[in-house]
C-alpha positions as CSV (number, residue, x, y, z in Angstrom):
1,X,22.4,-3.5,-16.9
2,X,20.5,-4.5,-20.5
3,X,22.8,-4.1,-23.2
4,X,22.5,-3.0,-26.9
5,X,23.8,-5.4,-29.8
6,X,25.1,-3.2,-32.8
7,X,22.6,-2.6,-35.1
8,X,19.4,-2.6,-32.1
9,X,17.6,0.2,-30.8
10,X,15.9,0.7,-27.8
11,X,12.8,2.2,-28.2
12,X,10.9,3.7,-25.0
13,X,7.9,4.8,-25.4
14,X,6.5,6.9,-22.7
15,X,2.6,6.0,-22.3
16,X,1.1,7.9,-19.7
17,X,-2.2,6.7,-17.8
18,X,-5.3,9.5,-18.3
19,X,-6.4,9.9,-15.2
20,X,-9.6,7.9,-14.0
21,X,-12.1,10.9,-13.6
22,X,-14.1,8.8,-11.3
23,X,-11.2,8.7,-9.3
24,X,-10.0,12.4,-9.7
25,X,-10.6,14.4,-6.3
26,X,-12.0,18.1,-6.0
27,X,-12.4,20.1,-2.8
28,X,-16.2,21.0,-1.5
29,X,-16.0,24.3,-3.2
30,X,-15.3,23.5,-6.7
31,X,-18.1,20.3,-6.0
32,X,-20.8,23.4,-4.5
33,X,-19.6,25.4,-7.3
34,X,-21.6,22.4,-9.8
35,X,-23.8,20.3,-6.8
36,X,-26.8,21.0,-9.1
37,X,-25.0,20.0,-12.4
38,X,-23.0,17.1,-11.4
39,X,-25.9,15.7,-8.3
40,X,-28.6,17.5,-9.2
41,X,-29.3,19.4,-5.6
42,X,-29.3,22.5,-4.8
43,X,-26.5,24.4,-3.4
44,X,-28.6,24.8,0.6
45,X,-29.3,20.7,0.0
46,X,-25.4,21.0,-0.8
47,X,-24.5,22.8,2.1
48,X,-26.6,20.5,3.9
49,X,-24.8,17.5,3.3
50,X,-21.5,18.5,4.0
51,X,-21.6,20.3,7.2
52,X,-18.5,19.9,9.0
53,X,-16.6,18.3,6.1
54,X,-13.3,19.1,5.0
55,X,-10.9,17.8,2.2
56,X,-11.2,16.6,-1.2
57,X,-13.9,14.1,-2.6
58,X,-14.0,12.1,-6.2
59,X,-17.3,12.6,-7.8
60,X,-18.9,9.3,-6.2
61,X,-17.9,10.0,-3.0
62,X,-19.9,13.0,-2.8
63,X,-22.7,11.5,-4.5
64,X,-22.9,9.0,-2.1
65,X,-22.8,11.5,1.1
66,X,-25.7,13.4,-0.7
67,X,-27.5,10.3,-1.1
68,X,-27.6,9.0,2.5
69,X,-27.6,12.6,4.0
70,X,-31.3,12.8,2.0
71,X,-32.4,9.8,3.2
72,X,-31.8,11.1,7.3
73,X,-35.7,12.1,8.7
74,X,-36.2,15.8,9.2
75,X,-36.0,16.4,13.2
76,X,-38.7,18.1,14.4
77,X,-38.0,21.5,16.8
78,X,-39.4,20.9,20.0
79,X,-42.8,22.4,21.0
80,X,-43.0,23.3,16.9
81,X,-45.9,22.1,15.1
């Protein structure tokens, strides 16, 4: 245990990291809710992308799932022209 001499004070001082809003994480819907704002798709190219996901992504994370789901080739239907 630190001690005190007569006459010291202890000051704390409380400093509280901001949260890295790079890191910050936000569930599909609120991401859908601002796909064309924040990656500059629209909410079907949204949709898209994310099929089958669940959870919460930062910002990057779902940039970077936009960005290679664009680059997949469209498959053709069978017997379609």
């Amino acid at each position: 245990m630190n001690t005190v001499e007569q006459g010291q004070t202890d000051i704390v001082i409380d400093v509280k990291k901001k949260p890295d809003k790079t890191k910050q994480k936000y569930s599909i819907e609120k991401l859908r809710a601002h796909c064309r704002k924040l990656f500059g798709v629209s909410s079907n190219a949204f949709d898209g992308a994310t099929v089958g996901l669940q959870g919460e992504f930062t910002k990057d994370e779902m940039a970077q799932i936009i960005k290679v789901w664009s680059g997949k080739p469209v498959k053709k239907k069978k017997g379609g022209k």
